[in-house]
VEXGU-759531 format. One record per residue (C-alpha): residue number from 1; residue in three letters; chain; x, y, z. Coordinates in Angstrom, 3 decimals. Example, Ala and Ser with C-alpha at 12.3 -4.5 7.8 and 13.67 -1.06 7.14 Angstrom:
<rs>
- num	residuo	cadena	c1	c2	c3
- 1	ALA	A	12.300	-4.500	7.800
- 2	SER	A	13.670	-1.060	7.140
</rs>
This chain:
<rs>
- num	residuo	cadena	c1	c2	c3
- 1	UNK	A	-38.569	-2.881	-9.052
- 2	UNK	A	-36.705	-0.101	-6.665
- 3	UNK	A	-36.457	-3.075	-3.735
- 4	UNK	A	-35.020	-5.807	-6.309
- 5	UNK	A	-32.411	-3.233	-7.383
- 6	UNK	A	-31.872	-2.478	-4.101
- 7	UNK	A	-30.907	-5.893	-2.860
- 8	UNK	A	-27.572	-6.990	-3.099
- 9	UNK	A	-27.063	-9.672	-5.672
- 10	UNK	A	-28.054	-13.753	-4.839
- 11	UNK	A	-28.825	-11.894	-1.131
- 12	UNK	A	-31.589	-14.518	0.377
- 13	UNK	A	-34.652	-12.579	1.226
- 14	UNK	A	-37.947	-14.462	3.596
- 15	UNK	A	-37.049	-17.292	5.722
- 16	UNK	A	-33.870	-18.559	4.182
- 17	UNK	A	-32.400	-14.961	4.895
- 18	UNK	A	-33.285	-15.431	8.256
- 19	UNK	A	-31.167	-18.348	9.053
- 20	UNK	A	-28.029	-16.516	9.963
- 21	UNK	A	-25.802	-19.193	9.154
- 22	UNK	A	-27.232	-20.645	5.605
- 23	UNK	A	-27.261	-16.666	4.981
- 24	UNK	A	-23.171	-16.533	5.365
- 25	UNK	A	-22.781	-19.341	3.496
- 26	UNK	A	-24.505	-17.705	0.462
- 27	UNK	A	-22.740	-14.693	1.683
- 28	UNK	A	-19.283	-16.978	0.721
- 29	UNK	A	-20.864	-18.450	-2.579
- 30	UNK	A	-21.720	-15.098	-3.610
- 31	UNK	A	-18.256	-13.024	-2.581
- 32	UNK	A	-16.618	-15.680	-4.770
- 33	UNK	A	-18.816	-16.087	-8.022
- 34	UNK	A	-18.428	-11.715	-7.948
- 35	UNK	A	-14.257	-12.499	-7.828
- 36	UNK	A	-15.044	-15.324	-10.866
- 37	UNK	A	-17.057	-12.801	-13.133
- 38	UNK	A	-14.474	-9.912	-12.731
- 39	UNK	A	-11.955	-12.296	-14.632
- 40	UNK	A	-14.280	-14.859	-16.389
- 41	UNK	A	-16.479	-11.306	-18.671
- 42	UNK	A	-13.393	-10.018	-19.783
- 43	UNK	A	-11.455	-13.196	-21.310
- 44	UNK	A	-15.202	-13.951	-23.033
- 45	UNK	A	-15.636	-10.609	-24.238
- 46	UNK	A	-12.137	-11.001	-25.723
- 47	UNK	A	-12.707	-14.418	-26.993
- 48	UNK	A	-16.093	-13.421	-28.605
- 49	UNK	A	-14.274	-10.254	-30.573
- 50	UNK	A	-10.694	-12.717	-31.698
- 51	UNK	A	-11.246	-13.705	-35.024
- 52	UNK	A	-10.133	-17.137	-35.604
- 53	UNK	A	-9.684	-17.735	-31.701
- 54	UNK	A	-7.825	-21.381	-31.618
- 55	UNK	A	-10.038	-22.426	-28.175
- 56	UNK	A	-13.560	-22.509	-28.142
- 57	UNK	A	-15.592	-21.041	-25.237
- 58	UNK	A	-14.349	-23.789	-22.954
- 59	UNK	A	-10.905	-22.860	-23.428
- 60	UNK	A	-11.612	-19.364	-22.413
- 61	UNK	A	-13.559	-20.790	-19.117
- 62	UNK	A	-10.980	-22.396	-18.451
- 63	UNK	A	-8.200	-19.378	-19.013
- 64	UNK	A	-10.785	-17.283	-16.554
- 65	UNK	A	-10.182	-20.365	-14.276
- 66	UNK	A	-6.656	-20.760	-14.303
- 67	UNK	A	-6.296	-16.880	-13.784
- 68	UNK	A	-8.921	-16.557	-10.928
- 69	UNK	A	-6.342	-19.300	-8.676
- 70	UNK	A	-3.345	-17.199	-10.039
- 71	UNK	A	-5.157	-14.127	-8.433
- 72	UNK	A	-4.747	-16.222	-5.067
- 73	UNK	A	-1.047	-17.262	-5.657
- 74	UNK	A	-2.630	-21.034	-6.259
- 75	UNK	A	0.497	-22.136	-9.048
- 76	UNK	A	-0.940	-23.484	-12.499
- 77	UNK	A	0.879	-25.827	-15.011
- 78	UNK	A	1.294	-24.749	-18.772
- 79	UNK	A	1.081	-26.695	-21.632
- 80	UNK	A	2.006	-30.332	-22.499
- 81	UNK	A	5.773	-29.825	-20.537
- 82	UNK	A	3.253	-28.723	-17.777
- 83	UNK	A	5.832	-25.511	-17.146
- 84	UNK	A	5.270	-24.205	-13.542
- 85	UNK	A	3.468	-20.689	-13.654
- 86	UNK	A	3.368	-18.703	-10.319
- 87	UNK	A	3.310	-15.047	-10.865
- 88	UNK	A	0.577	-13.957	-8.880
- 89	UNK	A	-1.143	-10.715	-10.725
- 90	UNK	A	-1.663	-8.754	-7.474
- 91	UNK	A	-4.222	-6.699	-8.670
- 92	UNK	A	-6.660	-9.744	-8.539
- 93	UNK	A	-5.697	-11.104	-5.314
- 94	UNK	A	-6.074	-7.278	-3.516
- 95	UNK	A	-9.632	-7.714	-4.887
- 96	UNK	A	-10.264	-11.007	-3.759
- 97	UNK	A	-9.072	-9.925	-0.181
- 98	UNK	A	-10.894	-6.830	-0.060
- 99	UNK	A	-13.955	-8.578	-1.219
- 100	UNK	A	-13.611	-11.533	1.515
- 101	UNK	A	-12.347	-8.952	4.215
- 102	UNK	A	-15.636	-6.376	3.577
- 103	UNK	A	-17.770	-10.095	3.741
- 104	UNK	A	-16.724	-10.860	6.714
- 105	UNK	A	-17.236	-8.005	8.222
- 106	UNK	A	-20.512	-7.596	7.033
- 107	UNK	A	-21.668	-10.909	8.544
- 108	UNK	A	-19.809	-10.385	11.739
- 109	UNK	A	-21.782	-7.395	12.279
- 110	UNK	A	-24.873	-8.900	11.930
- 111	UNK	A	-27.230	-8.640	15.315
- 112	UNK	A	-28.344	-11.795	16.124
- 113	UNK	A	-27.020	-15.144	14.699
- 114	UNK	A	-24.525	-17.562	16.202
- 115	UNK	A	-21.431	-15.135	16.726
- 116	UNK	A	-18.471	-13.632	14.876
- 117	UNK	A	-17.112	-17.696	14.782
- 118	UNK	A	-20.161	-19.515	13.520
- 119	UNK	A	-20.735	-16.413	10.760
- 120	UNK	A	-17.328	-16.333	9.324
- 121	UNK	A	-16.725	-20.180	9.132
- 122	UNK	A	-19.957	-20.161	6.399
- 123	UNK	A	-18.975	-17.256	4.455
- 124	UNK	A	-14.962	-19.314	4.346
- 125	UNK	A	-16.973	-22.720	3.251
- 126	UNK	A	-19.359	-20.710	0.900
- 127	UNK	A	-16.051	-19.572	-0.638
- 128	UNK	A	-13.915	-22.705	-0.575
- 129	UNK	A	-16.878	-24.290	-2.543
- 130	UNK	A	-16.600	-21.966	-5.321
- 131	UNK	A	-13.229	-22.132	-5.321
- 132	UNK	A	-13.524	-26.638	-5.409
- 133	UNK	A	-15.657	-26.378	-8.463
- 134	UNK	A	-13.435	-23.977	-10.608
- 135	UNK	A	-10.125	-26.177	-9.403
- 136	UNK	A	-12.181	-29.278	-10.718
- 137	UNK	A	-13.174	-28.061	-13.779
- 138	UNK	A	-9.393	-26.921	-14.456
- 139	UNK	A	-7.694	-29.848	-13.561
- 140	UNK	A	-8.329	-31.986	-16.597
- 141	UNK	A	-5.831	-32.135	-19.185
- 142	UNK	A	-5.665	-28.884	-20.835
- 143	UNK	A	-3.728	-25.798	-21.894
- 144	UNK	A	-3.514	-24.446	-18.451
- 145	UNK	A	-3.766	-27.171	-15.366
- 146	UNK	A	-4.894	-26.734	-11.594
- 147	UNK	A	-3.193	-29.372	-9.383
- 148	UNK	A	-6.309	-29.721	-7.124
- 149	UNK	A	-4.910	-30.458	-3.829
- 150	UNK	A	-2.361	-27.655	-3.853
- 151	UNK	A	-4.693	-24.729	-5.153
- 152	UNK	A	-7.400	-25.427	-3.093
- 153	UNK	A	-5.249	-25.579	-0.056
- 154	UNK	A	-3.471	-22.280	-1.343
- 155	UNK	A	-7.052	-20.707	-1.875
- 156	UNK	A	-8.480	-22.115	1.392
- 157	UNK	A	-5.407	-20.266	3.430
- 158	UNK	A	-5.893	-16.847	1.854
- 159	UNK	A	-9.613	-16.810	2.102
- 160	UNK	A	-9.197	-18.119	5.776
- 161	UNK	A	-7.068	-15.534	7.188
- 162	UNK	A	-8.731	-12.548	4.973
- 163	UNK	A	-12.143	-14.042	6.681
- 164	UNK	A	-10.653	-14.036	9.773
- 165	UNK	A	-9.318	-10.243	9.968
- 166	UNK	A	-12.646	-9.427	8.545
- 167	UNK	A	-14.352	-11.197	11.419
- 168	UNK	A	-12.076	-9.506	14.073
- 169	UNK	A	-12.361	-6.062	12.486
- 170	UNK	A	-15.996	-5.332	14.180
- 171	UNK	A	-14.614	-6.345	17.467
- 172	UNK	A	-11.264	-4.390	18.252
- 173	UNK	A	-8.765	-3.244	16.097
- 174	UNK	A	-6.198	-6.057	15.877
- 175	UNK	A	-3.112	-4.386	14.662
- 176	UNK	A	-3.227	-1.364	17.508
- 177	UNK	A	-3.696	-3.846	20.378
- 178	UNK	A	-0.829	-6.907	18.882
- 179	UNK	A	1.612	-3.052	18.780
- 180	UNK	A	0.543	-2.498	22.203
- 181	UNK	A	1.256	-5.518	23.722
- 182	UNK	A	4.653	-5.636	21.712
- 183	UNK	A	5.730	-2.521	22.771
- 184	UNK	A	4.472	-3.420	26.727
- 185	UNK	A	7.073	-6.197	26.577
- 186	UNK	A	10.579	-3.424	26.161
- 187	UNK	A	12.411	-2.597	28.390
- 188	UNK	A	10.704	0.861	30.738
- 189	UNK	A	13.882	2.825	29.438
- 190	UNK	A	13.657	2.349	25.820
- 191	UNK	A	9.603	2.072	26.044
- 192	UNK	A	7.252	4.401	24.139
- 193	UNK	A	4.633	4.699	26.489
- 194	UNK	A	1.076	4.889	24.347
- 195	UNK	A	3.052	4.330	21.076
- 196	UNK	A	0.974	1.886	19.245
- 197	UNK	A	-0.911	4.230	17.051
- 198	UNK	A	1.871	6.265	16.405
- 199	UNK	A	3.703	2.773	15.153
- 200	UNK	A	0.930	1.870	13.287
- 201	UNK	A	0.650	5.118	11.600
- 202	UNK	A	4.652	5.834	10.567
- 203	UNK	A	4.327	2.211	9.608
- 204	UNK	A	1.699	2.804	7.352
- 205	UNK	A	3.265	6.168	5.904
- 206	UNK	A	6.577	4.815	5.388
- 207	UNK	A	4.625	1.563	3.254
- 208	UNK	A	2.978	4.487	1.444
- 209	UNK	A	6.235	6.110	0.865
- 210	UNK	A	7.990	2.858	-0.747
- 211	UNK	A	4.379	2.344	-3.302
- 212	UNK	A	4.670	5.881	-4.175
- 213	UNK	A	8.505	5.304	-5.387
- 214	UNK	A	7.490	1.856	-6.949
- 215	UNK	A	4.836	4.074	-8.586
- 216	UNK	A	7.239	6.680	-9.658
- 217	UNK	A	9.616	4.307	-10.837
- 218	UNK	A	7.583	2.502	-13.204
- 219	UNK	A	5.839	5.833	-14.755
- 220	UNK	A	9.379	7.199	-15.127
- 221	UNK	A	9.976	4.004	-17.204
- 222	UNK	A	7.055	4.053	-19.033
- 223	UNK	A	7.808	8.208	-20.128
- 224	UNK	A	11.359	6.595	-21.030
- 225	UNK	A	9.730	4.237	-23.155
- 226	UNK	A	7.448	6.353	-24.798
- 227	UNK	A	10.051	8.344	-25.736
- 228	UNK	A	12.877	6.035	-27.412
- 229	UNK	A	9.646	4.551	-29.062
- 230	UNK	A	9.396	7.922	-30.181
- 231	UNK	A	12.515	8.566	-31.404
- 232	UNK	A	12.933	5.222	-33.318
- 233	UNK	A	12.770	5.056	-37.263
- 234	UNK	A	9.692	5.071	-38.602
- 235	UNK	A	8.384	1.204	-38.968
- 236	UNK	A	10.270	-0.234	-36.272
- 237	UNK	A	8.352	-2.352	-34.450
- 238	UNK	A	7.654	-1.344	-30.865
- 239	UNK	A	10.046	-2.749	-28.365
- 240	UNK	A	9.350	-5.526	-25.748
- 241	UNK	A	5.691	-6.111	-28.101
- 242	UNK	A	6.443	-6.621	-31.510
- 243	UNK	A	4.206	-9.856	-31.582
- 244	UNK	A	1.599	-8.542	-29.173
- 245	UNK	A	1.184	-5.363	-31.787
- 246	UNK	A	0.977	-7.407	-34.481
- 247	UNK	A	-1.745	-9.682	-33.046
- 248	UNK	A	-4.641	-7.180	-33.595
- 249	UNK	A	-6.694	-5.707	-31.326
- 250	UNK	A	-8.183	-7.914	-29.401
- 251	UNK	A	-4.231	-8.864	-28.453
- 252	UNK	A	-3.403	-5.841	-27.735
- 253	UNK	A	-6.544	-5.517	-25.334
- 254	UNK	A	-5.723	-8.269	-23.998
- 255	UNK	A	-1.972	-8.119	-23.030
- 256	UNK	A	-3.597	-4.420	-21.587
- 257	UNK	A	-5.991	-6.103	-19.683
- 258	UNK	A	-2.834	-8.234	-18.153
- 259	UNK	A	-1.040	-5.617	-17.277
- 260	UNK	A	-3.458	-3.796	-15.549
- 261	UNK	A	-3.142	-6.420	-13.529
- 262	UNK	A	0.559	-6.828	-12.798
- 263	UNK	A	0.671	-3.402	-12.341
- 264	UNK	A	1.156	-3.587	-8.416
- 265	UNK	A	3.592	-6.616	-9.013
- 266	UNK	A	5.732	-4.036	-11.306
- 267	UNK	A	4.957	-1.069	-8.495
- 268	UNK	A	6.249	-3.580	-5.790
- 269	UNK	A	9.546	-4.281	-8.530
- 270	UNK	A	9.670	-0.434	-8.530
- 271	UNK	A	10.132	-0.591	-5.143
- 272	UNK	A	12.901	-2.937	-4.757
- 273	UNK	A	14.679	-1.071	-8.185
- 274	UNK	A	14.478	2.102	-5.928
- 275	UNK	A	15.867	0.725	-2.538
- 276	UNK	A	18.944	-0.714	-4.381
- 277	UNK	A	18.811	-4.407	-4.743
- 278	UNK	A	16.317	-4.694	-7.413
- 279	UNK	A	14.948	-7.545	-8.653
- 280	UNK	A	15.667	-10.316	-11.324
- 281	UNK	A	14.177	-11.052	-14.951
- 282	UNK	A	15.089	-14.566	-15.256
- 283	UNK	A	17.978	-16.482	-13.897
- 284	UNK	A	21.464	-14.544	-14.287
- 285	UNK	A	19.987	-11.234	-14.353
- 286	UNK	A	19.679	-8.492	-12.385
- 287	UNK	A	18.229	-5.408	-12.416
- 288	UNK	A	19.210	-2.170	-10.207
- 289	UNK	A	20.444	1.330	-10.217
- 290	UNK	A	23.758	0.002	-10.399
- 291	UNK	A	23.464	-2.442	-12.734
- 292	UNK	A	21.498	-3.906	-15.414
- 293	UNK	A	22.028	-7.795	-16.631
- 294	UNK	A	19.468	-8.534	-18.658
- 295	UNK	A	19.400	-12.035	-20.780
- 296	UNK	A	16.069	-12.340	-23.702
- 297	UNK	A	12.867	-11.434	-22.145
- 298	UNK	A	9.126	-12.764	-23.036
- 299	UNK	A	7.072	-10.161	-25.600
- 300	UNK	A	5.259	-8.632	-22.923
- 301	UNK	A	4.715	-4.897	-22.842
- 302	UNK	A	5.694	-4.416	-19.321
- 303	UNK	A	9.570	-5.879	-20.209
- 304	UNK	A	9.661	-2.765	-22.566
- 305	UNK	A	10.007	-1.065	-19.618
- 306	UNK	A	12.998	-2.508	-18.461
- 307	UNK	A	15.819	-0.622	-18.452
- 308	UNK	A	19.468	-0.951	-21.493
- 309	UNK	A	21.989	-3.394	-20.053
- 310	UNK	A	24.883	-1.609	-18.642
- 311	UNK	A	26.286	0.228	-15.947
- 312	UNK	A	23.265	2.352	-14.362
- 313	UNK	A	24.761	5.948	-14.365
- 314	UNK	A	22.463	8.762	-13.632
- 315	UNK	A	19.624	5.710	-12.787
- 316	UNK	A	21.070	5.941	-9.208
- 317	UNK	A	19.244	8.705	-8.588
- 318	UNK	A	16.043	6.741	-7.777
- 319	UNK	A	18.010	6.099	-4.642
- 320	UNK	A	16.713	10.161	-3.104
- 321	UNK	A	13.394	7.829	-3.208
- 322	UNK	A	13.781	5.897	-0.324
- 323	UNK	A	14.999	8.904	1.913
- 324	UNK	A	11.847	10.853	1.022
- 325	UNK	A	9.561	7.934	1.991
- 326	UNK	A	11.593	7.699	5.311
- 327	UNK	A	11.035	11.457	6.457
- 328	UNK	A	7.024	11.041	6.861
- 329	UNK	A	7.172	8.363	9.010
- 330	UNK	A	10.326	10.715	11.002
- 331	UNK	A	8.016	13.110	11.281
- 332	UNK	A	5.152	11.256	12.581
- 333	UNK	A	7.217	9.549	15.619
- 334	UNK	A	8.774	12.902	16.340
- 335	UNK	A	5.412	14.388	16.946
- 336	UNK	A	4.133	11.085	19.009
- 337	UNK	A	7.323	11.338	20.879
- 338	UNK	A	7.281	14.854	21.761
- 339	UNK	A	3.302	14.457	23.019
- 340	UNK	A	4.529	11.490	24.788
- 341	UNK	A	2.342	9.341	26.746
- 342	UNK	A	1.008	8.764	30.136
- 343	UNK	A	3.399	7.658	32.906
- 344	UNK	A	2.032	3.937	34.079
- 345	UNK	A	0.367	4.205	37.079
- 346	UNK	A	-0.952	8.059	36.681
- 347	UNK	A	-4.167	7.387	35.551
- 348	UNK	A	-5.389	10.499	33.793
- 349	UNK	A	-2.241	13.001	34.807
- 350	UNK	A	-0.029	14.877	32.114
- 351	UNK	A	1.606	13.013	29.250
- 352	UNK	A	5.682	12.749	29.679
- 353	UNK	A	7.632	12.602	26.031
- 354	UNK	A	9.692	9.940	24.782
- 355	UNK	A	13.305	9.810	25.825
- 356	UNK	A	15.539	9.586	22.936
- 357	UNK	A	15.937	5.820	22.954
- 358	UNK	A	11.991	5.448	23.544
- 359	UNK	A	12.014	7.391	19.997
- 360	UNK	A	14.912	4.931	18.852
- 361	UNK	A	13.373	2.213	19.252
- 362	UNK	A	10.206	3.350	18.188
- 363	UNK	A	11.644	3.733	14.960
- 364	UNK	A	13.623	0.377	14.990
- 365	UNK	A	9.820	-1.308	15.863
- 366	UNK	A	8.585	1.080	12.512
- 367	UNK	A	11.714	-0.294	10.144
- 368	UNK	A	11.171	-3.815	11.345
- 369	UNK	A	7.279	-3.873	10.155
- 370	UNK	A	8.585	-2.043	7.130
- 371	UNK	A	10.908	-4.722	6.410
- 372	UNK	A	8.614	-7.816	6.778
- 373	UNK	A	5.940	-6.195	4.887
- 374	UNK	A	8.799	-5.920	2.083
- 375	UNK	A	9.774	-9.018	2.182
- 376	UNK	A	6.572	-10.129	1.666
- 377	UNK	A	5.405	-7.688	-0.988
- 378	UNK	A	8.292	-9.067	-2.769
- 379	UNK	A	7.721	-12.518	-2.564
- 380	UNK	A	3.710	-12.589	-3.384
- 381	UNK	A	4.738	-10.651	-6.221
- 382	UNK	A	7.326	-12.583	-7.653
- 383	UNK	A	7.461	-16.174	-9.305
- 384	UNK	A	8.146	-18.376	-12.226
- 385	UNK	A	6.664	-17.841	-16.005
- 386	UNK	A	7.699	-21.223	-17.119
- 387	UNK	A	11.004	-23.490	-16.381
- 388	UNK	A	14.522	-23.319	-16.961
- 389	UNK	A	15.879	-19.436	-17.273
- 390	UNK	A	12.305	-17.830	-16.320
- 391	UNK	A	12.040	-19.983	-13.151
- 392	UNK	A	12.759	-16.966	-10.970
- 393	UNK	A	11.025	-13.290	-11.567
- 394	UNK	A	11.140	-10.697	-9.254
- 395	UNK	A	12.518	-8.864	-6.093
- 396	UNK	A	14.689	-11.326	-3.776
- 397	UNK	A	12.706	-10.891	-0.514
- 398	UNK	A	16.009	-11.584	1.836
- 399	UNK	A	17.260	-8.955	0.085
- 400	UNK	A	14.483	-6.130	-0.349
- 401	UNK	A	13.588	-6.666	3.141
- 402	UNK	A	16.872	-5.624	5.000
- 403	UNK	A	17.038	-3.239	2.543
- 404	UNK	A	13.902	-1.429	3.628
- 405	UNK	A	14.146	-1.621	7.101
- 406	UNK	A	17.579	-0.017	6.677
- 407	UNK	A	16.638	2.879	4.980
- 408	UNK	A	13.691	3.761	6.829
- 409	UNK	A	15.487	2.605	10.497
- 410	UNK	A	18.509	5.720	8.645
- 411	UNK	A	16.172	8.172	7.661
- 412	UNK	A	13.535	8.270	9.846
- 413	UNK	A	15.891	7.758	13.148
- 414	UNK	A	17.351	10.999	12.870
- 415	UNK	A	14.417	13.210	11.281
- 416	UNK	A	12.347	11.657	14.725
- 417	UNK	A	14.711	13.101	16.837
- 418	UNK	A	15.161	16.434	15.593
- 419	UNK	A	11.551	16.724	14.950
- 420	UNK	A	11.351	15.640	18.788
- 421	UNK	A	14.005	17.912	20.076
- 422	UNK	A	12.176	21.149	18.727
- 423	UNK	A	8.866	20.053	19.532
- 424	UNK	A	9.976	19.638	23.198
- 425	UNK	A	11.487	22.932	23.106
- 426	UNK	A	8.634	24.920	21.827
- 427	UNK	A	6.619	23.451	24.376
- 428	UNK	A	9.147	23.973	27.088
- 429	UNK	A	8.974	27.649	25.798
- 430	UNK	A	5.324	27.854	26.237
- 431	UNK	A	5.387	28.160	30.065
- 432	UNK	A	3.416	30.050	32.272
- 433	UNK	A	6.597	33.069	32.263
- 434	UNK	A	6.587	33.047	28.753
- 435	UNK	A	2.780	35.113	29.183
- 436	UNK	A	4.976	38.454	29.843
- 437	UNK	A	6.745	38.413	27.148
- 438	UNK	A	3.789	38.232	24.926
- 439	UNK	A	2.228	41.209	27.039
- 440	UNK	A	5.309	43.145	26.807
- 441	UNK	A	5.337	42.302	22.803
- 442	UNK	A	1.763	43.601	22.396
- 443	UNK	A	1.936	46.741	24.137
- 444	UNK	A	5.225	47.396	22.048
- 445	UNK	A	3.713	47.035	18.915
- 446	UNK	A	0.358	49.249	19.835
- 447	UNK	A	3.252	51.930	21.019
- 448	UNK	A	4.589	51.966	17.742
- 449	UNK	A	0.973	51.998	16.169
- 450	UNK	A	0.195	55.173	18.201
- 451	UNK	A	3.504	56.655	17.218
- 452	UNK	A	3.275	55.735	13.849
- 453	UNK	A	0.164	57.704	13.615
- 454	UNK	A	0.827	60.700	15.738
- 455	UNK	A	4.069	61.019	13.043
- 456	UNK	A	1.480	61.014	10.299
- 457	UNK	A	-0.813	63.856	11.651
- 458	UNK	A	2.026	65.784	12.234
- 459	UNK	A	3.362	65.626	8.747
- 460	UNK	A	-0.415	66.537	7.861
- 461	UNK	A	-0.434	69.709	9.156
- 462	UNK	A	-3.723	69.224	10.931
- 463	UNK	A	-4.575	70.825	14.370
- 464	UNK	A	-4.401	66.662	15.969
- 465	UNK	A	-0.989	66.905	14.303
- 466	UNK	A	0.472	69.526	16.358
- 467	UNK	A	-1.608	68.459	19.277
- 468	UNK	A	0.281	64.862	19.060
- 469	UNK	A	3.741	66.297	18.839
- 470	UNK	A	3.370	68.481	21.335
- 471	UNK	A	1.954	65.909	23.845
- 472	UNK	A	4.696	62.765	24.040
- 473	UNK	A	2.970	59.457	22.821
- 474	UNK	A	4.511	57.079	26.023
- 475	UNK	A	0.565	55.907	26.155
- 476	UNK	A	0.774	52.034	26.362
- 477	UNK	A	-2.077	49.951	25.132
- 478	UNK	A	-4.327	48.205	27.966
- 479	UNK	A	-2.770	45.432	29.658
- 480	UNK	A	-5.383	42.891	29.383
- 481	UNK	A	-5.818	43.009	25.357
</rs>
């Protein structure tokens, strides 16, 4: 009983788990039917506790279906006017690329077998079967409708590239060496010799930054909302959920359950609120600390969070958001910068720091990967909820992107370079002359340790006392301590 609990679920044991390749491919199959129960238990459980439920158990298969391709931005038609829906919950698609990526990895790592190539083209056609059977059984006609050749292209091109980095994890850190060679290709004056990690890791920081203000953004909103729900008369019905309240339970667990996982889509509109441009409920609106144009939203509890039409007043201050999240990755490059790196050629010898515009454009390399990642963030995360005025949701990625890159290419530029100036200083003060003055400090202070005490003695009246003041304390503590 210990070794079948042990064992990983549908693993292969004997001679079938033996064949490296059938072995991935199981590895796919089984990657994807753990993605398809994450979604598929929940909607049952909900359908088996809905009194009345209008669908039988097929229409909840077939909801688990429809949102299992949403997790991997594959677009699904709605209803009998078969109304586009493309809003990809994010939550589900992180899993689904964590899940492939950790796969991957595991197969790639493997001894034995027919390489990294052979491994992770079975656990991709493991997964791509899964994913034909769920678009065929959602593609009849139907409350929610797969178009098959679209989603299962869409699905095929996420799981391929999360296999792929999964693959090429166990064999050298892709991201590090692309930097490197990127950085190899500047000019010598502006070049930050040895930078890539540094890159890598204000990159990541600054990212961090932005989440944490998409974060803060959207639990500000929610406290707001609490709040004026709060302070409304007593029977009003709850803003932005009236009909999801009034549903029962099992409605209100579910539109819970669905925004649990939008919640990175409204972190990544949190985001784009903070850096200024904001993002857009529906055609003609717009939402940002300057402004709010808001038209009639779905009954969705995550639209209650949205903020009163109207000038934004003392909203703006989500703006000190963005400068915060730039100073980390300042920081970090100011640091890297002041270490410096190797001069080409000199092998093993002392590390030289950055020159200013090696730091420069260390941060402009920093902003750009800040910028594309925020671009992209802000299209996976927007999309359509039906046609007409909800055809467009979301951050405008031509417009968040810029925007981040600019505020971390003005914040972080000059916190780099102070942070690089007094680094270089304190080490230039650290030289070998610098050794006397921290003798000459020492044997000051254990001068006025001696004289210190002698003065107490004396004030003692004790025989050492009078012994001390008549004998002048000009001992000096021994050099070498």
């Amino acid at each position: 009983m210990t070794q079948l609990m042990g064992r990983p679920i549908l693993e292969v044991p004997g001679e079938l788990g033996a064949r490296p390749v059938l072995s991935a491919l199981l590895t796919g199959v089984r990657t994807a039917l753990l993605g398809l129960a994450v979604v598929t238990v929940p909607v049952l459980g909900l359908w088996v506790v809905t009194p009345y439920a209008d669908d039988g158990a097929a229409g909840a298969l077939r909801l688990a279906a429809a949102l299992w391709l949403l997790g991997h931005g594959a677009p699904v038609l709605r209803g009998a006017a078969e109304a586009p829906l493309t809003v990809t919950p994010l939550l589900l698609g992180l899993l689904a690329v964590g899940q492939l990526y950790r796969a991957a990895a595991r197969v790639a790592a493997r001894p034995g077998g027919r390489g990294r190539r052979g491994g992770a083209s079975a656990v991709w056609t493991g997964y791509c079967t899964v994913a034909a059977g769920v678009v065929a059984q959602c593609a009849g006609a139907g409350e929610f409708r797969a178009r098959v050749l679209p989603d299962l292209a869409v699905v095929a091109v996420l799981a391929g590239a999360a296999v792929a980095a999964g693959a090429r994890s166990r064999a050298v850190p892709a991201p590090v060496g692309v930097l490197e060679r990127a950085l190899a290709g500047l000019p010598a004056v502006v070049r930050p010799v040895g930078g890539a990690a540094a890159v890598r890791a204000a990159a990541l920081a600054a990212g961090a930054g932005l989440v944490a203000a998409g974060g803060l953004v959207v639990a500000g909103a929610a406290v707001l909302a609490a709040l004026s729900v709060g302070a409304a008369p007593a029977g009003a019905a709850p803003p932005g959920g009236s009909a999801v309240f009034a549903g029962g339970p099992a409605a209100v667990a579910g539109a819970l359950l669905v925004s649990l996982a939008l919640l990175p889509n409204a972190v990544v509109w949190g985001a784009a609120y903070a850096l200024g441009p904001g993002f857009a409920v529906g055609a003609g609106t717009v939402v940002s600390p300057a402004l709010a144009v808001l038209g009639p939203v779905p009954e969705f509890p995550l639209f209650a969070l949205l903020p009163e039409p109207g000038a934004g007043g003392w909203r703006s201050v989500v703006g000190l958001l963005p400068v915060l999240a730039g100073v980390v990755p300042g920081l970090v490059l100011g640091r890297a910068a002041a270490a410096g790196g190797r001069v080409a050629g000199a092998g093993d010898g002392p590390r030289v720091p950055w020159s200013s515009s090696a730091t420069a454009a260390a941060v402009l390399v920093v902003a750009a990967l800040v910028g594309v990642a925020a671009a992209l963030g802000s299209w996976a995360s927007g999309g359509a909820l039906a046609a007409g005025r909800m055809a467009g949701l979301g951050p405008v990625p031509w417009w968040t992107g810029p925007a981040a890159a600019a505020w971390v290419a003005a914040v972080a530029a000059p916190a780099a370079l102070l942070s690089r100036a007094r680094l270089v200083r304190v080490a230039a003060g650290r030289s070998p002359g610098s050794g006397a003055l921290v003798t000459t400090a020492r044997r000051g202070a254990l001068l006025l340790r001696a004289r210190a005490h002698a003065a107490v003695t004396r004030l003692s009246g004790s025989p050492a006392g009078r012994a001390a003041s008549a004998t002048p304390v000009d001992r000096e503590g021994p050099t070498g301590s």
